[in-house]
C-alpha positions as CSV (number, residue, x, y, z in Angstrom):
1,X,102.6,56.1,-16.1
2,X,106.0,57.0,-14.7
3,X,108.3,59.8,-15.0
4,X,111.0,61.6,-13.2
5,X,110.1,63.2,-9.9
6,X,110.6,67.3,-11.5
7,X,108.5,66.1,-14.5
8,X,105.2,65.6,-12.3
9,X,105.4,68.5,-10.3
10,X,103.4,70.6,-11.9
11,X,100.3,68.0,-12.3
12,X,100.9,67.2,-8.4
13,X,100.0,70.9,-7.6
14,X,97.3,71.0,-10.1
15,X,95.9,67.5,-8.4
16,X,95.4,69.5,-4.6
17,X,92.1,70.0,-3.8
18,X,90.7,68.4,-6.6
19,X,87.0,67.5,-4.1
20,X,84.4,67.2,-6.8
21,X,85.7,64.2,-9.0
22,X,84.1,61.1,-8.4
23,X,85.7,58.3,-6.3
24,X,87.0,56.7,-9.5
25,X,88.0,60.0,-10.8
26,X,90.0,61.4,-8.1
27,X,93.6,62.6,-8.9
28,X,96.0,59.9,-7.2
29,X,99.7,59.7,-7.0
30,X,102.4,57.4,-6.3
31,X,105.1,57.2,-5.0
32,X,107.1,54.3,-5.8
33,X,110.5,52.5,-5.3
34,X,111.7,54.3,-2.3
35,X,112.6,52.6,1.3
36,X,110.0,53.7,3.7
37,X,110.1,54.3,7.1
38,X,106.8,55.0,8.9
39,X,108.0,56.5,11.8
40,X,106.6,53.8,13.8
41,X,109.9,51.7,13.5
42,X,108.9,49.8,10.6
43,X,110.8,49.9,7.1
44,X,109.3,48.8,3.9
45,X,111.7,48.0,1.0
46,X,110.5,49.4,-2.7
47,X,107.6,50.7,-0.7
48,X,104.8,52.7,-2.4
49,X,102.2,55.2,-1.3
50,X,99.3,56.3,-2.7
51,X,97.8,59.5,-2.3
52,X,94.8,60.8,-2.8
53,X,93.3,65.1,-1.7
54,X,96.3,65.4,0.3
55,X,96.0,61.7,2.5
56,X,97.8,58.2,2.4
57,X,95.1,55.8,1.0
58,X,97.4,53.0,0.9
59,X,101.0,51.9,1.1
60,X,102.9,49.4,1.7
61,X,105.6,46.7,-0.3
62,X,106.2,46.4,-4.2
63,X,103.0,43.9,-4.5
64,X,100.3,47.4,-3.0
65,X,97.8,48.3,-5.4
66,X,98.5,51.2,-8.2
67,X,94.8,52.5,-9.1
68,X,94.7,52.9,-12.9
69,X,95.1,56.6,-13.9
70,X,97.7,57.7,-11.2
71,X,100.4,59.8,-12.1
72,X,103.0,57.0,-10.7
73,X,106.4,58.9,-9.4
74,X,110.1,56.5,-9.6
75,X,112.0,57.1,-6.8
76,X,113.9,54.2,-7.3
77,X,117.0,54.0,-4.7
78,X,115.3,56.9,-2.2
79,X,114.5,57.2,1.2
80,X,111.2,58.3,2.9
81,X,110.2,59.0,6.4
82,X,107.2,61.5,7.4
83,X,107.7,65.3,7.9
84,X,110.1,65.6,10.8
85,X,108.1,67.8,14.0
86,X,110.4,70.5,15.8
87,X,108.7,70.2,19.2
88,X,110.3,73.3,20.4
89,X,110.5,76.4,18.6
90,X,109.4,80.6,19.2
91,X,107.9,82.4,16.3
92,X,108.6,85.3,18.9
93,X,112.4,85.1,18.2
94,X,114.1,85.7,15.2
95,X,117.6,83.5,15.7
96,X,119.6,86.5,16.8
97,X,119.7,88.8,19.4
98,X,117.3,91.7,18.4
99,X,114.9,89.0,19.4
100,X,116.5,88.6,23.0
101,X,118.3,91.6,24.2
102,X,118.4,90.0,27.4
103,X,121.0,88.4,26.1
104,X,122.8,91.6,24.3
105,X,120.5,94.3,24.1
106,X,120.7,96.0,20.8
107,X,117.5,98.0,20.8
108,X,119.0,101.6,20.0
109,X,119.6,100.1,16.4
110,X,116.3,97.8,16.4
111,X,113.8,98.5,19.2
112,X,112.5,95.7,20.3
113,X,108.9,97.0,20.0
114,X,109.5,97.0,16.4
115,X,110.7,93.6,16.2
116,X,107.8,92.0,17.9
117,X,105.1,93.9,15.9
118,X,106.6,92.9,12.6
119,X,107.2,89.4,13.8
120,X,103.2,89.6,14.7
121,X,102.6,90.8,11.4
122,X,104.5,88.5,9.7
123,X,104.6,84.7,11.4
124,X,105.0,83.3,7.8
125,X,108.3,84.5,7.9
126,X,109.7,81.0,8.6
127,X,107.5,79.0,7.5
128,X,109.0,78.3,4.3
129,X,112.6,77.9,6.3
130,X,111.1,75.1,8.0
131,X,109.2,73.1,4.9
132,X,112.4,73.4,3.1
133,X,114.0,71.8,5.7
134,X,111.7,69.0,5.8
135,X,109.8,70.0,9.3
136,X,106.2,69.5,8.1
137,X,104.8,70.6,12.0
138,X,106.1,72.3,14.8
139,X,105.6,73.1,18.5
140,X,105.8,77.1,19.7
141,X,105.8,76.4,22.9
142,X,106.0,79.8,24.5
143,X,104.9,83.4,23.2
144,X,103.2,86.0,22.9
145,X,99.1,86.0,22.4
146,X,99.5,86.4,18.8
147,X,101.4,83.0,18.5
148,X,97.6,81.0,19.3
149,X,96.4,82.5,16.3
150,X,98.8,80.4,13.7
151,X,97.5,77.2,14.2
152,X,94.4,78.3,12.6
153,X,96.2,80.0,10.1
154,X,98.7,77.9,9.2
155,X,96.8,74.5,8.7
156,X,95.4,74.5,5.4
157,X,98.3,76.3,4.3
158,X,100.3,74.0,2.2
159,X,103.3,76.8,2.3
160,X,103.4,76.5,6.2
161,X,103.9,73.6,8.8
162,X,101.3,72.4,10.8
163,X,101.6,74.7,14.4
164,X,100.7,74.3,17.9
165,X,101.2,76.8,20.4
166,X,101.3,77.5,24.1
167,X,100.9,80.9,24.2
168,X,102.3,83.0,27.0
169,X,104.4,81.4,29.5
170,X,104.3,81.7,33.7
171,X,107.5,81.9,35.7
172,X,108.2,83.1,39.2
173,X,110.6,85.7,37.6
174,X,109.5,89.5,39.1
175,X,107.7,91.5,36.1
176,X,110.3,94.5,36.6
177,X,112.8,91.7,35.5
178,X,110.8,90.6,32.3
179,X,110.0,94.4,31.2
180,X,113.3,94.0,28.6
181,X,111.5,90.3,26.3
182,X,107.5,92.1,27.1
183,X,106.6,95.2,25.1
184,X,103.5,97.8,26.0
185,X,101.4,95.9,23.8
186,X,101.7,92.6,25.4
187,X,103.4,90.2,27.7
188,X,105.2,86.6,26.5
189,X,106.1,86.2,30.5
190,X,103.7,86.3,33.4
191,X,105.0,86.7,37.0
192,X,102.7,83.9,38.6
193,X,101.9,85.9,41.8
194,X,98.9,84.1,43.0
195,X,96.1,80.9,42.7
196,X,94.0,83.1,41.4
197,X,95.6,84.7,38.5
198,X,97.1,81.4,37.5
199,X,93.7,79.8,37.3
200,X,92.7,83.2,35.4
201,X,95.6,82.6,32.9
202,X,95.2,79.1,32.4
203,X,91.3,79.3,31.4
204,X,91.9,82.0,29.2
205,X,94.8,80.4,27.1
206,X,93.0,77.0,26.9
207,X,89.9,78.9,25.6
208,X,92.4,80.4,23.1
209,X,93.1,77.2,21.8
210,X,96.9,76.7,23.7
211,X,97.9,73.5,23.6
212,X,100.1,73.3,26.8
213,X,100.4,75.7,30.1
214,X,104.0,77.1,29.9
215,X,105.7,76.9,32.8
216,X,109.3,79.1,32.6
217,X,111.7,77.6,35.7
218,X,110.2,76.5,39.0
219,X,110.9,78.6,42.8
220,X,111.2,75.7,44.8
221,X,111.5,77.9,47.9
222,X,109.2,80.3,46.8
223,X,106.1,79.4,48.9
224,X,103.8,81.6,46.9
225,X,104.6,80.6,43.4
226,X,104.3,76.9,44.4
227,X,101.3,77.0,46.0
228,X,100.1,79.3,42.7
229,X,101.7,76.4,40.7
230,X,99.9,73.8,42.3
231,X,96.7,76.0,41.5
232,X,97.6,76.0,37.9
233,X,98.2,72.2,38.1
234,X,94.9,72.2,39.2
235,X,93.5,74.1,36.8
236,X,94.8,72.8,33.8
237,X,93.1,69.3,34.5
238,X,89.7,71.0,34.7
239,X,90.4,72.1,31.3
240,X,91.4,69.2,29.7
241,X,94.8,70.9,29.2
242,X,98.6,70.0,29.5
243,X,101.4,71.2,31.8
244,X,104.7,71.9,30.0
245,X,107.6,73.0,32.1
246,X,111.0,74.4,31.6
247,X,113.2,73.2,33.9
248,X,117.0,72.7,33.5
249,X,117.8,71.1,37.0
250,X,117.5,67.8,38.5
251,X,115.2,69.4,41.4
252,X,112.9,71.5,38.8
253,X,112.9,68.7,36.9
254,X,111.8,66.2,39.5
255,X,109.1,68.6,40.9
256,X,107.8,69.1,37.5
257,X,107.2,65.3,37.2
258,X,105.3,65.4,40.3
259,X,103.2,67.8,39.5
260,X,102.2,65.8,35.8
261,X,104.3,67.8,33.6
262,X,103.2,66.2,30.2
263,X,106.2,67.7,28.4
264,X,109.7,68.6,29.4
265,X,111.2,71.5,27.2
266,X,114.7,71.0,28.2
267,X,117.2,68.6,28.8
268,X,118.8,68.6,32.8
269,X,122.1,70.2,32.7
270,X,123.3,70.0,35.8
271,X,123.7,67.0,37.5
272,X,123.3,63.3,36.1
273,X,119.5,62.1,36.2
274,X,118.7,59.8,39.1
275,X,116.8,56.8,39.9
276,X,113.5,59.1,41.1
277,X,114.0,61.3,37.9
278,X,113.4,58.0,35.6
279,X,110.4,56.5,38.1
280,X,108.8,60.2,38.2
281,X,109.1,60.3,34.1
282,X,107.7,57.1,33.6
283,X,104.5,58.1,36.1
284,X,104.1,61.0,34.6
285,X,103.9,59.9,30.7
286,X,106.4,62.4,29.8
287,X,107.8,63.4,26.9
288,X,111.5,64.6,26.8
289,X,112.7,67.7,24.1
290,X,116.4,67.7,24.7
291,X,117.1,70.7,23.0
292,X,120.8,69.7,23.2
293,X,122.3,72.7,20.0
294,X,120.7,75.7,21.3
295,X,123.5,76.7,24.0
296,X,126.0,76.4,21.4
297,X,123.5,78.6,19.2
298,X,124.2,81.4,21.8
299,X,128.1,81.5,20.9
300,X,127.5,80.7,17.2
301,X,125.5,84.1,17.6
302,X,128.4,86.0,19.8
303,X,130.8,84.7,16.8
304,X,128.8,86.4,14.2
305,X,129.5,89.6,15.8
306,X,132.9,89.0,14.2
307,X,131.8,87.7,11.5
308,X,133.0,84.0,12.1
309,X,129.4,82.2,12.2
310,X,129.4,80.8,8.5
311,X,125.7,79.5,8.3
312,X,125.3,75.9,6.6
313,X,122.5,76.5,4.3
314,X,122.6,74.6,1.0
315,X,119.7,74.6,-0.2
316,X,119.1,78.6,0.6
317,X,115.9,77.7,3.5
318,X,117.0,79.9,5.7
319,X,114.9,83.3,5.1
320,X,116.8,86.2,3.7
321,X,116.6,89.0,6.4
322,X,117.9,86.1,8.9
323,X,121.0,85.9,6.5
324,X,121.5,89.6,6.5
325,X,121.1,89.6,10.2
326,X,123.8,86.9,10.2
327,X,126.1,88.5,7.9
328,X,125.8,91.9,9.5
329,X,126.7,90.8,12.7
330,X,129.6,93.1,12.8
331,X,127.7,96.1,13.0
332,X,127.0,95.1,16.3
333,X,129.9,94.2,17.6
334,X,130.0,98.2,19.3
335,X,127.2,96.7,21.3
336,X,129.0,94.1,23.1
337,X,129.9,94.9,26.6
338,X,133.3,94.3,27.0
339,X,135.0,94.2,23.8
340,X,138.8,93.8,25.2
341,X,137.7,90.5,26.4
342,X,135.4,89.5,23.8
343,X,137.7,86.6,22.3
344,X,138.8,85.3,25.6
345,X,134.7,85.3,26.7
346,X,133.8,83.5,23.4
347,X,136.4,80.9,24.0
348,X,135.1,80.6,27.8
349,X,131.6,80.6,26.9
350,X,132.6,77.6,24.6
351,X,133.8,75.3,27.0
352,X,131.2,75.8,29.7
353,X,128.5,75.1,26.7
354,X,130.6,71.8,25.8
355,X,130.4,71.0,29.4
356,X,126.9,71.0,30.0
357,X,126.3,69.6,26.7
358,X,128.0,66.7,27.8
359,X,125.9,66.0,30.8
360,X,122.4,66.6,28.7
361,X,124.0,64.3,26.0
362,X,124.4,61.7,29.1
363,X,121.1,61.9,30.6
364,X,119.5,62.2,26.9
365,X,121.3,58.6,26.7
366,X,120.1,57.4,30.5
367,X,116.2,58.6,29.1
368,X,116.8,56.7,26.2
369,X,117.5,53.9,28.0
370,X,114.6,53.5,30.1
371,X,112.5,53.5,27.5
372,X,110.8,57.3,28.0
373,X,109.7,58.9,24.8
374,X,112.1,61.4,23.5
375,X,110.7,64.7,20.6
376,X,113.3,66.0,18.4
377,X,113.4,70.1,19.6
378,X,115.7,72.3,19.0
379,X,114.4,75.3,20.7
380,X,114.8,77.5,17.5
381,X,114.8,81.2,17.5
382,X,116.9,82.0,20.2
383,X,120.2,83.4,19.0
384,X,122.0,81.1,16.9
385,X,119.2,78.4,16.9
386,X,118.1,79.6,13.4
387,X,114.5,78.5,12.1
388,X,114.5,75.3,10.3
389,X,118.3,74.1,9.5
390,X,119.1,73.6,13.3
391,X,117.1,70.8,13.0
392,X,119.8,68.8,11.4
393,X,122.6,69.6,14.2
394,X,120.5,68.9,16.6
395,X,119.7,65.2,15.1
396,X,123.5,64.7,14.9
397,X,123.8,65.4,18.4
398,X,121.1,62.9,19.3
399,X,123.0,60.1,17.5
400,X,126.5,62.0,19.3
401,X,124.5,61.3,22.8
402,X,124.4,57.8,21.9
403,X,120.8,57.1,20.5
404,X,121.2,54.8,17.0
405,X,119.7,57.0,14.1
406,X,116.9,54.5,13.5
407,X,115.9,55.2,16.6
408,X,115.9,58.8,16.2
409,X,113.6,58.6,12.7
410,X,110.3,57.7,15.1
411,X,111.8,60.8,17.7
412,X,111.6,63.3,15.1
413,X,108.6,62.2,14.0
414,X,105.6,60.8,15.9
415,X,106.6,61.6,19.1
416,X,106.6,65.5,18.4
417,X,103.6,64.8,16.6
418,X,102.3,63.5,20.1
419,X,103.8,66.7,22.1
420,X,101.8,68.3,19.7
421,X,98.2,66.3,19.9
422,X,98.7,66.0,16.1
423,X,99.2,62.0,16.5
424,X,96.2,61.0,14.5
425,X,96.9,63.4,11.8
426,X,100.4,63.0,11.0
427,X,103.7,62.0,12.6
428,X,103.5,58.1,10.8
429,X,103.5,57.1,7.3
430,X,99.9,55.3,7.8
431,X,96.8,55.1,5.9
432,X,94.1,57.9,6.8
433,X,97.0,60.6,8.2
434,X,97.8,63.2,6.2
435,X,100.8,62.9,3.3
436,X,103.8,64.6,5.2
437,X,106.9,63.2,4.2
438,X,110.5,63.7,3.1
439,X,112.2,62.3,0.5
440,X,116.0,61.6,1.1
441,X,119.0,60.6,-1.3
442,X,120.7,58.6,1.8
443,X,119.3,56.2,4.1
444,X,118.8,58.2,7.2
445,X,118.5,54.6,9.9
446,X,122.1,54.6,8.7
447,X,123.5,58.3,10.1
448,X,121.4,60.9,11.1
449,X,123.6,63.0,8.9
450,X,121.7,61.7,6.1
451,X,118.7,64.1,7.1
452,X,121.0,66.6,5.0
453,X,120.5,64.7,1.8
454,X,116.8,66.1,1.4
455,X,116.1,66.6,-2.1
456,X,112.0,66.8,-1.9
457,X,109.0,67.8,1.1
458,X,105.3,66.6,1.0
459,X,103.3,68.8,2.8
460,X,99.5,67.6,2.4
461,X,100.1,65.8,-0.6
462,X,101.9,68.9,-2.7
463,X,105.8,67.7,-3.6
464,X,108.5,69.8,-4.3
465,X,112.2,70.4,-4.7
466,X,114.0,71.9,-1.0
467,X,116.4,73.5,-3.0
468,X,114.2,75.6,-5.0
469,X,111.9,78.5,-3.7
470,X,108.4,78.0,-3.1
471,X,105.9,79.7,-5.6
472,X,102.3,80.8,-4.3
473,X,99.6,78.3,-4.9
């Protein structure tokens, strides 16, 4: 049978979870006609996929096998890839600044304590902003306790990406300055003060299921954190765990790379990368998140206090109290420091932000070049940086850096599947992962722009429209 892609919906949610029917019996779809790219590089002309409780069974060209009795879906002239991974994002913070007021404290309208205990009450509060943007799995890599409980939760919930977290994150930054992002009831930064406690912190996170140790910035010169670092370093190998690090500069970077960092959260902003940066990286096995949008997130967010950050939403993802947040940003203009000089700080702020985006965008290109695997990450959450749309900027500025947009289709796929220790499940269009894809009007190894023209998400086998809003199971 065939039949327009809206026509079939309702039998493809009726089809998940359907365990009990024999082999023969089992509800299979198709999809057929589209170009296929399987994240792995390779593109398959009127491709087809067949899917059976929620996996790829088989796929491949025009000539693949359609098993008798599947409800067969046309999508003639379309373009899927798999579910694109955000390997950087914080279910801690909302994408505006009553989820940082170190950035502009605004807790005498929302207290921060309030904040974090309905974010921790709530961590579905983006997860349709993300499927509707086509992000089938993403990375939290830093946050509080309660983010290690979502990938549990989250992973046979069809209305929710896949999750990984890192949990709370250690940094040689005195507590008494990370009192204003911690509440009473529980810290998302650790002062790393000693071997000891960073072997403590490590065991217990890895037994909480973290997948990562969160470093946040590296003291060089700070003899105690290092040797607490190197401690953790330790540690983290006896529990078959990973080191993640943030770390913006050249030095950081480099001494992260020594150490084994598996992950890299951030691009280097402030010098070009060097000869040693690209020998350490390639040692290492790293994977690089360039996070290249989020600074410009930061004055996106300082505009909307005037009301001149116009959100490019379509097909309505984004979640509505982050809209009202947006929208109202003028009633917190009065908490702005220095209001004479707002306009003149804005425009300041810009320009340094272009400038450093300009030397992440070169050394994205220079780690490009030498052939060391690159996640799409956007760093979502943090003002500006709103949960699931920034994932399209930030592929447009991958392709600005220099990187060809068929390039970028295995980036913000598999390799954040990889970051994530998800590889064998999803990340590739491949027979035995799971069926997490996205189905595109325009061909996106053309532009990455294309991304935009998202008309349809599979999320373990269940298709539907982006532009419509999800109903319950």
């Amino acid at each position: 049978m065939t039949g327009s892609l809206h026509k079939w919906l309702p039998i493809l949610a009726l089809c998940i979870g359907c365990n009990s029917a024999p082999e023969s019996q089992i509800p299979t779809t198709v999809l057929q006609g589209a170009t296929l790219f399987d994240g792995n590089g390779e593109r398959i002309e009127k491709g087809i996929v067949v899917i059976q409780e929620g996996r790829i069974v088989e796929m491949g060209d025009s000539e693949t096998n359609i098993p008798k009795g599947a409800d067969v879906i046309d999508l003639s002239g379309k373009f899927i890839t798999p579910g694109l991974v955000d390997a950087h994002v914080h279910f801690g913070q909302t994408g505006f600044f009553d989820g940082r007021p170190d950035a502009l404290d605004l807790r005498d309208t929302l207290p921060y304590e309030t904040v974090q205990k309905y974010l921790s009450a709530n961590p579905d509060r983006y997860y349709e902003a993300y499927l509707r943007s086509g992000v089938t799995a993403v990375y939290d890599v830093g946050g509080y306790e309660w983010s290690l409980e979502l990938p549990a939760s989250a992973e046979e919930n069809l209305n929710a990406p896949h999750v990984a977290a890192a949990g709370p994150l250690l940094t040689p930054v005195p507590q008494e300055n990370l009192q204003i992002i911690n509440t009473a009831e529980g810290k998302q930064l650790i002062q790393l003060t000693s071997p000891e406690l960073g072997r403590e912190r490590v065991k217990k996170h890895s037994q909480m299921g973290a997948t990562g140790i969160k470093i946040w910035m590296i003291a060089l010169n700070d003899s105690v954190f290092m040797n607490s670092l190197r401690a953790v370093q330790e540690e983290v190998g006896l529990q078959n765990n990973k080191l993640i690090v943030h770390a913006t500069s050249l030095d950081q970077a480099k001494e992260a790379l020594r150490l084994g960092a598996k992950v890299l959260v951030h691009s280097v902003d402030d010098k070009p990368l060097d000869d040693e940066f690209i020998e350490l990286a390639k040692k290492a096995g790293v994977i690089y998140c360039p996070t290249l949008v989020v600074l410009r997130g930061y004055n996106n967010a300082a505009k909307a206090l005037q009301n001149n950050f116009t959100v490019n939403d379509p097909n309505g993802a984004v979640d509505a109290q982050t809209k009202d947040m947006i929208n109202s940003g003028h009633l917190f203009f009065k908490y702005y420091p220095n209001p004479e000089t707002y306009e003149a700080d804005v425009a300041r702020e810009s320009d340094y932000f272009a400038g450093m985006e300009a030397i992440m965008a070169a050394n994205l290109k220079q780690v490009y070049e030498a052939g060391i695997p690159i996640a799409l990450s956007t760093d979502a959450g943090n003002p500006g940086t709103l949960h699931g749309i920034s994932i399209y900027d930030e592929l447009e500025a991958m392709q600005e850096a220099g990187i060809p947009p068929s390039d970028i289709i295995s980036m913000a796929t598999r390799n954040g599947a990889l970051a994530m220790e998800r590889g064998d499940d999803f990340g590739t269009l491949e027979v035995g992962k799971m069926a997490d894809l996205i189905v595109l009007e325009k061909d996106p190894s053309a532009n990455a722009a294309h991304f935009r023209s998202i008309t349809h998400v599979m999320r373990g086998g269940l298709l539907r429209p982006v532009n419509e809003a999800f109903k319950e199971n």
